[in-house]
N, C-alpha and C positions, 0 to 999 in steps of 0.2 A: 488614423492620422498619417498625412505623407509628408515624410522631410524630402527638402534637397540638399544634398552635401556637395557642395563647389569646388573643386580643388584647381588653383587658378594658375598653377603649374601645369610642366607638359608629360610631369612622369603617371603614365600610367597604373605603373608598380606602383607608386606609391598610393593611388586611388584605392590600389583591390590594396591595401592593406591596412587603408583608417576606415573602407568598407567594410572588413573582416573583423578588424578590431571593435565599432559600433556596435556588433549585434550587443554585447555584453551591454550597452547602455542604452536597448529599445526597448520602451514599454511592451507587452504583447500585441498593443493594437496598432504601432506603428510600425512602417514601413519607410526605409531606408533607399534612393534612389541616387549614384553617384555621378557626378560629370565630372570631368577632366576638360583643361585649357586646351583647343587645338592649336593655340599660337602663344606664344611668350618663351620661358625658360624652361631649365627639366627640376630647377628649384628659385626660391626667391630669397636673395639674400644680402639684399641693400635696397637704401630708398628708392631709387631709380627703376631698380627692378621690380618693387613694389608699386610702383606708379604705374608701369605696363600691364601689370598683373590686374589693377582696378580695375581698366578698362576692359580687360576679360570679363572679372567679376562680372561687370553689367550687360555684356553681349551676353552672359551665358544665363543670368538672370531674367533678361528679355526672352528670349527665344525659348528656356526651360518652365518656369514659374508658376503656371498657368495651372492647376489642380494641385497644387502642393498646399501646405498649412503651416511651412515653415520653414528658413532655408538657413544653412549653417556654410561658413566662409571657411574652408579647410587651408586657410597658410597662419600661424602665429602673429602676423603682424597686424593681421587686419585689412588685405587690400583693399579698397575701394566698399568698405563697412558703411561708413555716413552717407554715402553720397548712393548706394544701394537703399539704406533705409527712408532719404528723401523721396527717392524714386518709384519704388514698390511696396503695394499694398499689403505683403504677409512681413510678417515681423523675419529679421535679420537678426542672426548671432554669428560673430568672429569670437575665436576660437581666444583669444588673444585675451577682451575683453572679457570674457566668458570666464576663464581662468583664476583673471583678478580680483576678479567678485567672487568666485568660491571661494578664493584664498582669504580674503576679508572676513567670509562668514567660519576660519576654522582659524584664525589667528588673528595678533595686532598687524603683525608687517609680514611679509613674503619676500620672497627672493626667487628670482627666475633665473637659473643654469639653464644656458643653453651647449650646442656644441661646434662654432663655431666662431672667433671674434668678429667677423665679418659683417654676423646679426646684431651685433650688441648697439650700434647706433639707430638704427631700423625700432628696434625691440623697448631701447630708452622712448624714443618716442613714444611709442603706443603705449608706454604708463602712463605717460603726461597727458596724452589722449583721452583717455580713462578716466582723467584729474585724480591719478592716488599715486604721485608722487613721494605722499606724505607716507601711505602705507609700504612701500619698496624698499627693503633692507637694503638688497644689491642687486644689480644685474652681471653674471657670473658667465665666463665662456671660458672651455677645456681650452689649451694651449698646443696641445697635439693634434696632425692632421690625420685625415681620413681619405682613405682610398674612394669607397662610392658613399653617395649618400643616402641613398637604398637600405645601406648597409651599415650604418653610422655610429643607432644604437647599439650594434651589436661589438664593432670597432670600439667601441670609445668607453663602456660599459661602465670597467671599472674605473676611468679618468671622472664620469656623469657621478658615478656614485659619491666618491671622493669631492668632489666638489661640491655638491649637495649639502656633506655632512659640514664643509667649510661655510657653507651659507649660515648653515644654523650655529656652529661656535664660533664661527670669529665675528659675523651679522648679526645676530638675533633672530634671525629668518623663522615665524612660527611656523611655515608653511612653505614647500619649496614648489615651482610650477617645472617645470622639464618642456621647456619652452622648445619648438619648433614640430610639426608635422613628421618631420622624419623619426623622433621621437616616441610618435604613437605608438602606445602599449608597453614604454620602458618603465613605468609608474608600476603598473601591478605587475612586474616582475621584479623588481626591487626594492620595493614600499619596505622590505623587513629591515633594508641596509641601513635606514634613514632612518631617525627616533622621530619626525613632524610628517605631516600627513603631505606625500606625495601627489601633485595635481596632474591631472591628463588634461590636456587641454580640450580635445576632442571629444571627450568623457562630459567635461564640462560645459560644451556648447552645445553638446546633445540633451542633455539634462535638462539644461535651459531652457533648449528652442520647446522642447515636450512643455515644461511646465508654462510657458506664455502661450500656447497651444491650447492649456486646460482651463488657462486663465481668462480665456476670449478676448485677448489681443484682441484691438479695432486700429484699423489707420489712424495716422491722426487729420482732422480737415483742418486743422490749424497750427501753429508755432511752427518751429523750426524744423519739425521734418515735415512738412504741409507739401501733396505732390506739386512740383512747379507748373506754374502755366503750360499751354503749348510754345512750342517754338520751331521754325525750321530749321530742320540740319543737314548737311551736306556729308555724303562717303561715309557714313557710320553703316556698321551691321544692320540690314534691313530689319531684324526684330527693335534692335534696339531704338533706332528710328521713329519707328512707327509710336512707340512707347516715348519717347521725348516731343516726338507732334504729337501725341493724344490721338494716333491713329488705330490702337489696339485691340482687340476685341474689350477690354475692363470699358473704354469710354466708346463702345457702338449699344 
């Protein structure tokens, strides 16, 4: 089994660290394959930002995609998720979505800390997205800043944990998610701090993408992620292009 992990930011660092951090969540017979954004941000942390970040998403989906069996969206918010899964044939998980539905299957309602307030309107969406508005105790961001972002979890640690425990006593939070990329891997190293079962997001989209992998996932040729006609486009990335004319190797 080959995943792709998308990371639709420009940091690097951050790639080799949700790359390092996966192995823990690869079956033996999959393999793990990471891209990084060569154009957008060195992180995504508003709508705006998010919207640029899509259009990566799908340049790097176009031009990468091709012998994989599954491809996983590495920012929390979900860039450019829908409009990936209309577009291409292997099944798509964002990390975001991915999350909310683990949280569902280990509680009634969840609560996403993040660590920045920056993300929290970004992040409010993508539950609504989701449609488990109903299931969302709170959406929770530390108050204290942070030097890099690289370096976040480690910066902010005990403000993450503290927080957490606030989702679950003054929320009801059965489940808390530790919402953003930069985040990756603060879950099982502080899972003891927290009495509800801490979520990796990243953990979670892996899991995923493997079991819709074992579940034989098909396209769909109809409803609403049904691939679109051809169309002509103008100035887009030549992979991605070729894949919106139906010029790609899937339709010769």
């Amino acid at each position: 089994m080959r995943l792709l992990l998308v990371n639709p930011n420009t940091s690097a660092a951050m790639t080799a660290r949700m790359e390092a951090a996966a192995a823990a969540s690869l079956a033996p017979d999959a393999a793990l394959t990471a891209v990084t954004a060569a154009r957008g941000l060195p992180y995504i942390a508003s709508r705006a930002e998010a919207q640029l970040a899509g259009s990566a998403v799908l340049e790097i989906l176009a031009e990468h995609q091709a012998g994989y069996d599954a491809a996983v969206i590495a920012a929390f918010g979900d860039p450019g998720l829908i409009a990936a899964r209309e577009l291409f044939d292997l099944p798509v998980v964002g990390m975001a979505e991915a999350a909310m539905l683990t949280a569902c299957q280990l509680g009634q309602r969840f609560g996403l800390v993040t660590f920045s307030g920056t993300l929290l309107p970004w992040y409010e969406d993508a539950v609504a997205l989701a449609g488990l508005l109903g299931r969302c105790a709170c959406v929770r961001a530390v108050a204290a800043g942070f030097r890099s972002v690289t370096e976040v979890q480690h910066e902010l640690e005990a403000e993450i944990v503290t927080l957490a425990n606030r989702a679950v006593t003054e929320d009801g939070a059965d489940a808390v998610i530790l919402a953003g990329a930069p985040l990756t891997g603060l879950a099982l190293r502080v899972g003891d701090a927290v009495p509800v079962p801490l979520i990796d997001p990243l953990a979670a989209a892996l899991g995923q993408a493997q079991a819709l992998v074992r579940l034989g996932a098909q396209p769909p040729r109809a409803g609403r992620f049904a691939r679109p006609p051809a169309k002509p486009a103008t100035g887009l990335a030549p992979a991605l292009r070729r894949r919106i004319e139906r010029r790609d190797a899937d339709d010769l």
